[in-house]
N, C-alpha and C positions, 0 to 999 in steps of 0.2 A: 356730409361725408366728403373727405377730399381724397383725393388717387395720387399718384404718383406723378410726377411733373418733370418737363426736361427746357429745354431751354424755347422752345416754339410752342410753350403751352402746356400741351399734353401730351403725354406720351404716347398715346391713341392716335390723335392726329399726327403724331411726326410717322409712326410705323405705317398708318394708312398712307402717308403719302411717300413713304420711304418705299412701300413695298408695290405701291402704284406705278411708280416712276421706274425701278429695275426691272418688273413685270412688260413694262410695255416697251422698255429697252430692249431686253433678251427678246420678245416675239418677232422685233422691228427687224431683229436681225436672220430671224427666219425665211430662207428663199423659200418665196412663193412657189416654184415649181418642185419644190419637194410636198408642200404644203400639198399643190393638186395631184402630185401624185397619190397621197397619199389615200387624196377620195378617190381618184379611181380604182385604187386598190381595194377598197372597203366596198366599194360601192360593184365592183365583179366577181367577189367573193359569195361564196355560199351560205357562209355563218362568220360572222365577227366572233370572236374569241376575246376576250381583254383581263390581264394582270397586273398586278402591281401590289407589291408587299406592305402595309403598314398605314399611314396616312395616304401614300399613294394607291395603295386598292383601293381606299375611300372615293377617290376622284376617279380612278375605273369604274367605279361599280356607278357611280351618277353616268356616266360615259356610255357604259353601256345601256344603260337604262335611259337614255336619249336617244341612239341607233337605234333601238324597238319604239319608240313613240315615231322615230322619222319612217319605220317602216322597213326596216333590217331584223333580219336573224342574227339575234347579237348572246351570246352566256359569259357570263362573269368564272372564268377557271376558279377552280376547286370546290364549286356547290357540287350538291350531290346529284344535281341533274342536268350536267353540263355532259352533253355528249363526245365522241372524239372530235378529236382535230381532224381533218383529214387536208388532200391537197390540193382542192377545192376552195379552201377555206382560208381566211387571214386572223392574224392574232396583233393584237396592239397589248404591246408592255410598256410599262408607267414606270423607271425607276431615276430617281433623282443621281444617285452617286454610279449605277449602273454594275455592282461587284456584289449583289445579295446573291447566298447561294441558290435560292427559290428562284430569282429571275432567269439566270443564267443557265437551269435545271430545265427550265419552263420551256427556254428558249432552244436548246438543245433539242428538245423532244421534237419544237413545232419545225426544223431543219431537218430533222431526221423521217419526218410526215411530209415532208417536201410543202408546206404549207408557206404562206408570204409574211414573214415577220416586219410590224413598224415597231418600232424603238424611238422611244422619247426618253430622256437623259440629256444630265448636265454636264456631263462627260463623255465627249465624244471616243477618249480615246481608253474607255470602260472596257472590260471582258466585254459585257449584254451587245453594245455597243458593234461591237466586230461580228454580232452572230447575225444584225440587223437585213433586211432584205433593202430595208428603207429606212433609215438613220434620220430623227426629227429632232434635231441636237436643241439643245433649250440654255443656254452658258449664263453663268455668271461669274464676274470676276469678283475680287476677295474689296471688301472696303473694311473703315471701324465701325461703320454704321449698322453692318448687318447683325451680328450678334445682340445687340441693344432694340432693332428691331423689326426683325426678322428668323431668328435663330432657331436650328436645324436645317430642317428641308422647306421651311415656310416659304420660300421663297419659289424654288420648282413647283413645292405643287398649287400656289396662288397661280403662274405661269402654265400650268397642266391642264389647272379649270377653264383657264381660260382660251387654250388651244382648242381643248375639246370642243369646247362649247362654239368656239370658229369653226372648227369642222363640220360640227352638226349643220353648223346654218349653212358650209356648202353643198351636204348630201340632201337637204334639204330644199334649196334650189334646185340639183340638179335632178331631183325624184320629182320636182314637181308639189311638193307638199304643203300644206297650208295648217296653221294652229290646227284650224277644225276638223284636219285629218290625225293630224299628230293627236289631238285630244282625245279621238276616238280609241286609240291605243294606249291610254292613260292608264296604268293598270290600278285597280280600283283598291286603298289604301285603309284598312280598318286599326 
């Protein structure tokens, strides 16, 4: 069985390495000091909150579900047992283009609870964007490559996963925490 082919072989390999290389680009260009702001933010919060519409709630909802293994109060918005917001508390939103009516809805509410909004988006200068408490801009510029492969939002939320997952390991240093704790909060998966 043969797949589809491009001129580096495979077409697997050129997107893995296509999507590897603008992934670690856009992060490179992330200041750090928004970066630690953002664990102190989470990290003095009462309950983490997190949104994000579509393939992007996908990467929330792993997101969240890292803060509670690290030993956070964290709910994934719109289960049915996600309590309020209140202003105590922080809410991290996931949106790639930054203009979905749901984020922008989300984000309103969590300003009007006087709660601490982060905002992750590839567009800084998005509606979601402007409602931000803490703006964690993620950019990509346009090439012919990406359509071919990386196309839609592939590209923010490969860069989403992998902020997250950098975040975790700093509330994680900073809690002190080790696998074998984090393991213990492993919620048990039937």
């Amino acid at each position: 069985m043969s797949g589809p082919t491009d001129a580096s072989g495979t077409t697997f390999l050129g997107a893995e390495r296509y999507i590897g290389e603008r992934v670690t680009e856009a992060l490179g260009k992330l200041d750090p000091r928004r970066v630690g702001r953002a664990v102190e933010i989470l990290l003095a919060a009462s309950q983490v909150f997190v949104y994000g519409a579509g393939r992007s709630g996908i990467i929330g909802r792993a997101f969240a579900m890292r803060l509670v293994q690290a030993g956070l109060r964290a709910y994934v918005i719109g289960e049915s047992v996600t309590p309020i917001v209140t202003r105590q508390d922080a809410v991290f939103i996931l949106s790639g283009q930054g203009e979905s009516f749901s984020s922008i809805q989300t984000a309103n509410i969590v300003r009007r609870e006087g709660a601490a909004l982060i905002v992750v988006t590839s567009r800084p200068g998005s509606k979601l964007a402007h409602t931000a408490s803490l703006l964690l801009p993620v950019e990509f510029g346009e090439d012919p490559d990406r359509l071919r492969f990386a196309p839609l939002g592939t590209l923010f939320e490969s860069a989403s996963l992998r902020l997250t997952d950098g975040l975790i390991a700093e509330l994680i240093r900073a809690r002190g925490e080790t696998e074998e704790s984090m393991r213990r909060r492993h919620a048990i998966m039937v």
